[in-house]
Each structure stands twice: as C-alpha cells, then as structure tokens.
C-alpha positions as CSV (number, residue, x, y, z in Angstrom):
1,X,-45.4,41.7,-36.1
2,X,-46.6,38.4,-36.7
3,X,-48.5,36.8,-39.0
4,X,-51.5,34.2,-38.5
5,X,-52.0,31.5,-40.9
6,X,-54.8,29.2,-40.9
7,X,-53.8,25.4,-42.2
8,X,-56.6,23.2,-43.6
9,X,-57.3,19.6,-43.1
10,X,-60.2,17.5,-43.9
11,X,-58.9,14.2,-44.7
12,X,-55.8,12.2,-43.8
13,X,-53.9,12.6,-47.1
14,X,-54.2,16.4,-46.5
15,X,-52.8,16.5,-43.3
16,X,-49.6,14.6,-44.7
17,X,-49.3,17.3,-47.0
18,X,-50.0,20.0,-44.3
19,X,-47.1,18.4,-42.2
20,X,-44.0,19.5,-44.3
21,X,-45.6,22.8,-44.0
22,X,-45.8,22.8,-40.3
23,X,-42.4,21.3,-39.8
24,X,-41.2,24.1,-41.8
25,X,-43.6,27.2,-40.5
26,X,-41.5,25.7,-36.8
27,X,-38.1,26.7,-38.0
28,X,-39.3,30.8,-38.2
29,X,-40.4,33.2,-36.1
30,X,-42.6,35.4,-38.7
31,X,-45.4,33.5,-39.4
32,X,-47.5,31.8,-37.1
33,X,-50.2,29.3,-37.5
34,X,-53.6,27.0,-36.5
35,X,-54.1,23.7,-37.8
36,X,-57.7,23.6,-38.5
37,X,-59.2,19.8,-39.3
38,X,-62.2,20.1,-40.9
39,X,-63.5,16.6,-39.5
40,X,-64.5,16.1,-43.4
41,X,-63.6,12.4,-43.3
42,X,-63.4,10.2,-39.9
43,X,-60.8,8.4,-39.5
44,X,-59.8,6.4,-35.9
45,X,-56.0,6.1,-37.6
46,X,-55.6,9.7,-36.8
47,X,-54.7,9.1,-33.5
48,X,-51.4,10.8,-31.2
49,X,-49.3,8.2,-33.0
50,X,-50.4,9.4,-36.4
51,X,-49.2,13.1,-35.6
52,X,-46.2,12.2,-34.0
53,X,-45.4,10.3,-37.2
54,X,-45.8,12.8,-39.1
55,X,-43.5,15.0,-36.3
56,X,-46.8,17.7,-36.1
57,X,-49.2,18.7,-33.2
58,X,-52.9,18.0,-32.5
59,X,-54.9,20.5,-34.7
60,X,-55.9,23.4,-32.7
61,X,-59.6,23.5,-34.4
62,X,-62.1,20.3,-34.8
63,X,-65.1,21.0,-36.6
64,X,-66.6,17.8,-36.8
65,X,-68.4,18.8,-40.3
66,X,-68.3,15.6,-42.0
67,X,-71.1,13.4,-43.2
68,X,-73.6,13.6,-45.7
69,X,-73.9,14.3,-49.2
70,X,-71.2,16.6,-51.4
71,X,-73.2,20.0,-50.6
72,X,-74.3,19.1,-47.0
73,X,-70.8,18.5,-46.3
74,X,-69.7,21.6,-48.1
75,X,-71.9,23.7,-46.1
76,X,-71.1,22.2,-42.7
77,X,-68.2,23.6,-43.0
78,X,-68.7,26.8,-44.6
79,X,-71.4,27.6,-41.6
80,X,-68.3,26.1,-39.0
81,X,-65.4,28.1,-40.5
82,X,-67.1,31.0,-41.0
83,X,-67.9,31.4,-37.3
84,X,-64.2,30.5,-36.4
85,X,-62.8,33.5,-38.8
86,X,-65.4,35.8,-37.6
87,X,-64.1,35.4,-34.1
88,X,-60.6,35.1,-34.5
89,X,-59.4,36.3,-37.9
90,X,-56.3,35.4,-39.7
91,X,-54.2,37.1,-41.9
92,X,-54.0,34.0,-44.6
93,X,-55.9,30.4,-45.1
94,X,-53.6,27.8,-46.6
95,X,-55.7,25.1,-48.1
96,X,-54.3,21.6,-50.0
97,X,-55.4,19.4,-52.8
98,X,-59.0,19.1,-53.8
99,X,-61.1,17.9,-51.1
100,X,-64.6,19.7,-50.4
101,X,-62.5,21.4,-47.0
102,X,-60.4,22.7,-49.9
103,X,-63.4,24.0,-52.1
104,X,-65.5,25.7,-49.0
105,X,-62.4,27.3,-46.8
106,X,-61.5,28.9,-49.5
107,X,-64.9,30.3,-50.1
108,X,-65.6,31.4,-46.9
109,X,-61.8,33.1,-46.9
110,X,-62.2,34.6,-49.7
111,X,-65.9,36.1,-49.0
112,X,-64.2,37.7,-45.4
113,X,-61.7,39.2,-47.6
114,X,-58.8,36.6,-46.8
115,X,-56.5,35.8,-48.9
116,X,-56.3,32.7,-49.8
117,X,-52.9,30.3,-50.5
118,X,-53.7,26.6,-52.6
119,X,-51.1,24.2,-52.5
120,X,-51.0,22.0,-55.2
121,X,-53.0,24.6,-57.3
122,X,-53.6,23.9,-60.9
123,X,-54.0,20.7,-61.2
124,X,-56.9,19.1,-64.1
125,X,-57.9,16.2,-65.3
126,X,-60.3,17.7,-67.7
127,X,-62.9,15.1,-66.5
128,X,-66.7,17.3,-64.9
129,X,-67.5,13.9,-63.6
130,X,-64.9,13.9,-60.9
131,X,-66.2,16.1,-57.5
132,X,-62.3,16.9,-57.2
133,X,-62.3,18.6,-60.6
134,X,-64.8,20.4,-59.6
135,X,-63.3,21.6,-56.6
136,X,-60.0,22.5,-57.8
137,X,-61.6,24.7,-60.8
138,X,-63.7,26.5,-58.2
139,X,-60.8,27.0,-55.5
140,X,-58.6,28.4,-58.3
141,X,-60.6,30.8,-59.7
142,X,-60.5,32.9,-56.2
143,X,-57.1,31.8,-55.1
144,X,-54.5,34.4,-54.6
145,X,-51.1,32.7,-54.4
146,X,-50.7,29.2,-56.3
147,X,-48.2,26.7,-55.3
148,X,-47.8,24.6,-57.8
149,X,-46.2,20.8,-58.3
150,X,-45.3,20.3,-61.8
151,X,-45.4,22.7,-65.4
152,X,-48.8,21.4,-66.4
153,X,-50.1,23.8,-63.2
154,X,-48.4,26.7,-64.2
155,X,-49.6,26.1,-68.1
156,X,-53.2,25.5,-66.8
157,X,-53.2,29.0,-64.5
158,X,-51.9,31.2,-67.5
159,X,-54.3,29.8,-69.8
160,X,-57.0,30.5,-67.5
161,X,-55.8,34.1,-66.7
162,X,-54.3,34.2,-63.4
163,X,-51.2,36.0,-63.1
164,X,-47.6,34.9,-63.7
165,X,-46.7,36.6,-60.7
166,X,-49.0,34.9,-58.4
167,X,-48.2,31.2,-59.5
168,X,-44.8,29.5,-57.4
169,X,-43.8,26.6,-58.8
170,X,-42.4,25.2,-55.4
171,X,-41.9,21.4,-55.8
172,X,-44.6,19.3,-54.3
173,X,-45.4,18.9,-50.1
174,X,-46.1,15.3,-50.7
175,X,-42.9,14.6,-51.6
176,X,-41.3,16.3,-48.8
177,X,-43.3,14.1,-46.9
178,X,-42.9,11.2,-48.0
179,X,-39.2,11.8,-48.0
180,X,-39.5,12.3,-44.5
181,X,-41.2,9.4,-43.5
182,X,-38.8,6.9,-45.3
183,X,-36.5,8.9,-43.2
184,X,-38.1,7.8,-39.9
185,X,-39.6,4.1,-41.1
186,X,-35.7,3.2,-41.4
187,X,-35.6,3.9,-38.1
188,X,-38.9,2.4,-36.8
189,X,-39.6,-0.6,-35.5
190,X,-41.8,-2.7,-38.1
191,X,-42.1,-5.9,-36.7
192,X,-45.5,-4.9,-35.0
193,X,-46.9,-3.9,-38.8
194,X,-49.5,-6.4,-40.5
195,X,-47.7,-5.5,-44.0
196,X,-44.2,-6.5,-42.2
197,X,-46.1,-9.9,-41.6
198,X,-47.3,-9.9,-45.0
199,X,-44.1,-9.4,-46.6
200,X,-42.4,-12.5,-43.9
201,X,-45.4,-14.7,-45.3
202,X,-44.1,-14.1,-48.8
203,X,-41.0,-15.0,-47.9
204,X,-38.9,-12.6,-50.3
205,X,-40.3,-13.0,-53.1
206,X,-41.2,-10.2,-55.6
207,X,-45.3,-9.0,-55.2
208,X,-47.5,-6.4,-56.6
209,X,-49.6,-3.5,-54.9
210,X,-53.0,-2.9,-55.6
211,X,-55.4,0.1,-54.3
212,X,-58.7,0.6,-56.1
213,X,-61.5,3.0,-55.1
214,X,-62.3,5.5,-57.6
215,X,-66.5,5.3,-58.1
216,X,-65.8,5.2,-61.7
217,X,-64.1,2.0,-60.9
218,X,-65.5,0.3,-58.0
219,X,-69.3,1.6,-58.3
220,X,-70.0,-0.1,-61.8
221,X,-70.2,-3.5,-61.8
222,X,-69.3,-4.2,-64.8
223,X,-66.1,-2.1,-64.8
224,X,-65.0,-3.7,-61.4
225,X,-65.6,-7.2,-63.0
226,X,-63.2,-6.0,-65.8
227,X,-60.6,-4.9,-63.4
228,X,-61.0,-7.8,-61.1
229,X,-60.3,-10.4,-63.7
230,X,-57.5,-8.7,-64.9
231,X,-56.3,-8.1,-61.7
232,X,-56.5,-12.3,-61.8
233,X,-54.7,-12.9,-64.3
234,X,-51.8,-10.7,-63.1
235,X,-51.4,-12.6,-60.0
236,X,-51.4,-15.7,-61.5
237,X,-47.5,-14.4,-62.7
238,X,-46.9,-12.1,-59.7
239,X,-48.5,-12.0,-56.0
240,X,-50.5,-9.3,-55.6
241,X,-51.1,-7.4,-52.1
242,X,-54.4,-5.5,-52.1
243,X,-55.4,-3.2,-49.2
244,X,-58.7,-2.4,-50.1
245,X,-60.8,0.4,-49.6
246,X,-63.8,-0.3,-47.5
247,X,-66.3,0.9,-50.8
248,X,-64.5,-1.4,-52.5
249,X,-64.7,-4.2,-50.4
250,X,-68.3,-3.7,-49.8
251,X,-68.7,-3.8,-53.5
252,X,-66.7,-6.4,-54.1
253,X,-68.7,-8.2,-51.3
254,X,-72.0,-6.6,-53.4
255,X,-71.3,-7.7,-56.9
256,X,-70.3,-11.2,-56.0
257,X,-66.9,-10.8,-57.5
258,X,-64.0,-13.4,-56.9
259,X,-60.3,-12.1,-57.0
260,X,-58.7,-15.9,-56.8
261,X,-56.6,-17.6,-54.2
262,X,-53.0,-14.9,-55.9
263,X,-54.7,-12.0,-54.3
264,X,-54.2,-10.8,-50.8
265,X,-56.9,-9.1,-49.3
266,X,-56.1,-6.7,-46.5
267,X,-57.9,-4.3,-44.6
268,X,-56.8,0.2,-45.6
269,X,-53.7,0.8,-43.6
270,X,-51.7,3.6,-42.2
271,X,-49.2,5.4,-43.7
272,X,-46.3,4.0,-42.5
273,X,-47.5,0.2,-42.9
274,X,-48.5,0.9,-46.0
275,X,-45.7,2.7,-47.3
276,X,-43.6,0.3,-45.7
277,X,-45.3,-2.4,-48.4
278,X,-45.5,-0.3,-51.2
279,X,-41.9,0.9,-51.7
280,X,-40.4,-2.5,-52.1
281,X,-43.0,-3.8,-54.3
282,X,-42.6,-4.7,-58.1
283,X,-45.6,-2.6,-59.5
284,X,-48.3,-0.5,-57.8
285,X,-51.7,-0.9,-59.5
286,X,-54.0,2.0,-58.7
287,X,-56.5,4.9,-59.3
288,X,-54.9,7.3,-56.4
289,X,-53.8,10.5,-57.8
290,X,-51.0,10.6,-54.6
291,X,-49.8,7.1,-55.0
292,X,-49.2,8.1,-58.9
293,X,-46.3,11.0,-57.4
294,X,-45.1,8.7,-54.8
295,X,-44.7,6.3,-56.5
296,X,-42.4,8.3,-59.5
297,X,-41.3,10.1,-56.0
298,X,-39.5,6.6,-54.9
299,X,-38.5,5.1,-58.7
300,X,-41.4,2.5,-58.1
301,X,-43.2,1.5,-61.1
302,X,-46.5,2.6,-61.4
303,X,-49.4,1.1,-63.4
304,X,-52.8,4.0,-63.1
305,X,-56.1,2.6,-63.9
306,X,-57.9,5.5,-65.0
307,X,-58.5,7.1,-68.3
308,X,-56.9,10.3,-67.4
309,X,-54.6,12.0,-65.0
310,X,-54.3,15.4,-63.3
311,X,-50.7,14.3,-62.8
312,X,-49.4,13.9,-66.3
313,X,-45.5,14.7,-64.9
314,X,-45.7,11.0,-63.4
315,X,-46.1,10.0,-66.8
316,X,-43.8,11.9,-69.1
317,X,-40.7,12.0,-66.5
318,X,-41.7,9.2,-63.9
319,X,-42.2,5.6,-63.6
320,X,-46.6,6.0,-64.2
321,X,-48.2,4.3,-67.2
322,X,-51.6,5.5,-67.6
323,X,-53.2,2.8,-69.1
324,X,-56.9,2.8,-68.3
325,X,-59.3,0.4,-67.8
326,X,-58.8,-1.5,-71.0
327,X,-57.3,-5.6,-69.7
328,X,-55.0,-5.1,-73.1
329,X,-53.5,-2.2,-72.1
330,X,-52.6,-3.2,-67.8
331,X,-51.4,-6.2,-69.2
332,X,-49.4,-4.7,-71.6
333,X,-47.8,-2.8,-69.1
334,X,-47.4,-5.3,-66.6
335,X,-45.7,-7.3,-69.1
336,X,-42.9,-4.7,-69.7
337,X,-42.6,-4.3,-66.2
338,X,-41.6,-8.2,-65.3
339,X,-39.9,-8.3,-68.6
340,X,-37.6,-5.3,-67.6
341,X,-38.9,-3.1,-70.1
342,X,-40.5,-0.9,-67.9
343,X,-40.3,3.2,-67.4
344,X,-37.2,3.9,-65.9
345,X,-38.3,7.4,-65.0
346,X,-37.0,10.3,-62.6
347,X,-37.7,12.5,-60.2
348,X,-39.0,15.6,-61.2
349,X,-37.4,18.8,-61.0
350,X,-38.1,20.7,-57.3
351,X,-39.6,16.7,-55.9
352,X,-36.6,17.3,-53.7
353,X,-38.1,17.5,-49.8
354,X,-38.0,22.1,-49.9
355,X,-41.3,22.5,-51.3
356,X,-42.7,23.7,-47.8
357,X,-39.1,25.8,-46.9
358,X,-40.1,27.2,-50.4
359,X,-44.0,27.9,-49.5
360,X,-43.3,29.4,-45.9
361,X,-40.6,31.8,-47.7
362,X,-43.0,33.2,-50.3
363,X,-45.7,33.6,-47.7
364,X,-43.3,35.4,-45.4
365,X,-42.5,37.6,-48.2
366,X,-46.4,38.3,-49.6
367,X,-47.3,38.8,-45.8
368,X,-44.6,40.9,-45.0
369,X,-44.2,43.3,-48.0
C-alpha cells in the first residue's frame, strides 16, 4: 500500500532543496507525494521554466499565505494547511530548512498527529535574534525523523535529547541539487543570461561575487556603511559583481551609500544565471547560509560576513572564512585569497548528490515497518 507524503515549499531556495527529493521519490513506487507551496514568499521567477530546471512538476497545492508580519504569515498558513490535512490526510509532512512554512507545517502536522520529517534538521547558530533560529529550535523539538547535513546536527540533536535512532545523517539535498544543475547549465544555452553578458563585458578577467541581505547587515546604517566601504576598497584590486537584493538596494538607495565605479550592480537573478556567475568567480562575498555550502560544495572560495554560522562544516573542511563584519578581518581574507593563500578545502563527507536516494530510503523504511 502506498504511502502519501506531503513536500513543503515556501520560498524558492526550498523548492531547490525539495527537487532532489522529488526527482528521487520518481524513481519508486512505495511512496507517493504532493508538493505543497506555501506561497510564503512571491516570486515571478517561479515560472514553468523554473520547474523544468529543476526537472520537477507544478506543486499540486498553492496557498497563497504570504504577506505580512512573522506571526500573520505563520498563521496564514497554519489556518490554510490545516484545512488541507483535514480533508485529505497524509501519512508524513516533509519540511526543509528554516523558513516560517517550515516552523508552522510542522506544527499543524504534528498537532493532527503527523509525523513529521526535517530536512536539514539541527542546524544552530546560537544567535535568538535571527527568526530562522527560532524556527529551526521550534521545528526540532516536535520533529520525528532528522535528516541532517553535517556532524554539528547530529551533536546538536543529542545534546538536546532527541534520539540517536531518529537522527540520519544523509548528506545534504542542496548539494544534490546543485550538482544537478551544473549538470544541465553545461548543457544550456547561456548566451540569453544577463550574467553571461556580464562575464563577456569583463572580458576574462578574474571578478568577485557579492550577495548581502541579512537585516543585521543591510538594516543598520551604520553597519552597511562599514561593509560598503570595505566592499570598495576590495574592488579597487578585484571587480566585484553584486546582485543585490531588493532590501538591500532600497537601502542602499535609503542611506545614500556609494559602492564606487569597481562595483557592478545587478538586479537578484535566477538560479541558473546566477550560478552560472558564481562558480567561476575568484571569491564569493556573502551573508547566505546556502551560498556558504555551495560554495565549499563547488571548491569556490568563500568569504561570510556574519558573526556566526549555523554551517560551521563550510569552515573547518571547506573553502568558508567566517570573518564578520570587522573591514580588518574581510580584508584579511581577501588578501590570502588573491595572494594564493587561501582555504583549499573539500567536500564534505555524504555532499555527494544521494542525500535525497538516502532520505526516500529511510522514509520507505519508517513508513513501511
């Protein structure tokens, strides 16, 4: 008899990590499945071409519960998947990352007596401040099976009491993805891609990545004038490409900040532009938790400009400096990047594209004991 799984989305980044699993729930016959988009975050990018990129179908529920403030958005979609498990029940709710999607399926799942499944479970930063902390606390203290990424998960569900036999320590989705995708951008056409443009205008030679939009970084004006002249003075040695966030560009705009004629502004991009900019670039200079992995994922060298990291495997195996917000300390590291003593690094043990094979076994097996 088959099983039903329900697959959540909210935001873009979580449906490229619901994708592997998808790909991989296609190749059995056990388990069956509903992709279920939150509509948490907006996003006109998420088109027909976005999904056939990522080689998955249309999600089969829309909820359209974005908007507003942290717990109006929280409980748009409690209210919304509530009525959807009520009418059509599932055996299992698979939920990703840290969003608020992430935080209020599982609550509702786990309230109807669902078990619930968190991908990437375990990961802290230790910092209150940040809403995804928050979230991933909350959604692992009622999770029932944890598939975790790296060992700092696995150390970080003991400690807090859940059960060895519960935590999987699978590999990590977003590197099956991203795997993937490099996979099918060799074989794309790229000519139609602003970044491809980008990359022609620099005519070969070597350039930076920036992505900034952390509000700890890009609400205070003082700290984004820090990082902005920094940023400056960096590209005054090496190009730098910045697709900016629209917060930050607003702020930007807002606190009447210059980044100098080095800096190339650009508007967010897809995936596969902006992979297809990022993977041949010098350096990466950013606050993304999922840019840190990739990044390490792809051997690219990877400057994070935060004070802490849920991701500390990027740092002690791959090619992430965590170096704050301090000028000092990004220059520093910039420095031994151009000056080839950079992090070498290397991919992390299970990083190897099965994590999803790995998650869809073990769900198999817990569904079907």
């Amino acid at each position: 008899m088959q099983k039903k799984v329900y697959l959540i989305a909210g935001a873009r980044p979580n449906f490229m990590k619901i994708a592997p699993i998808v790909r991989a729930l296609q190749q059995q016959d056990r388990l069956i499945y509903k992709i279920v988009h939150t509509g948490q975050h907006y996003d006109r990018k998420m088109n027909d071409v976005f999904f056939e990129e990522l080689g998955i179908p249309q999600p089969d529920i829309f909820m359209a519960a974005g908007g507003g403030s942290h717990s109006q958005q929280t409980a748009k979609i409690m209210v919304a998947f509530e009525e959807y498990c009520q009418t059509e029940p599932p055996d299992a709710v698979l939920v990703v990352g840290d969003v608020n999607s992430t935080l209020a399926c599982s609550i509702v799942a786990k309230k109807l007596h669902i078990p619930v499944a968190h991908v990437e479970a375990g990961l802290r930063s230790g910092d209150m401040c940040m809403p995804e902390e928050i979230n991933r606390l909350v959604t692992d203290s009622i999770t029932d099976w944890f598939f975790v990424t790296e060992p700092s998960g696995q150390q970080h569900l003991l400690q807090e009491g859940k059960l060895a036999s519960a935590i999987h320590y699978v590999g990590h989705v977003m590197v099956d993805n991203l795997l993937y995708q490099v996979e099918q951008l060799a074989r794309a056409d790229t000519s139609g891609f602003e970044t491809s443009q980008l990359k022609i205008s620099l005519d070969n030679q070597p350039y930076g990545v920036v992505t900034l939009h952390r509000p700890s970084n890009v609400d205070n004006p003082e700290v984004l004038e820090r990082i902005s002249l920094t940023l400056r003075q960096i590209a005054k040695r090496l190009p730098l490409v910045f697709p900016a966030h629209p917060r930050t560009q607003n702020n930007l705009k807002k606190f009447n900040i210059d980044l100098g004629p080095n800096i190339i502004m650009m508007g967010p991009q897809a995936y596969m532009p902006f992979l297809h900019l990022w993977k041949d670039a010098t350096l990466v200079l950013t606050d993304s938790g999922g840019l840190q992995e990739e990044t390490t994922a792809l051997g690219v060298p990877c400057i994070t400009i935060r004070e802490n990291t849920e991701r500390p495997i990027t740092v002690e195996e791959g090619t992430n400096t965590l170096a704050g917000t301090c000028p000092e300390q990004i220059l520093a590291a910039v420095d031994d990047i151009l000056e080839g003593r950079g992090k070498q690094g290397r991919r992390p043990h299970l990083w190897d594209g099965n994590a999803a094979r790995r998650i869809v076994e073990i769900l198999t097996r817990e569904l079907h004991p």
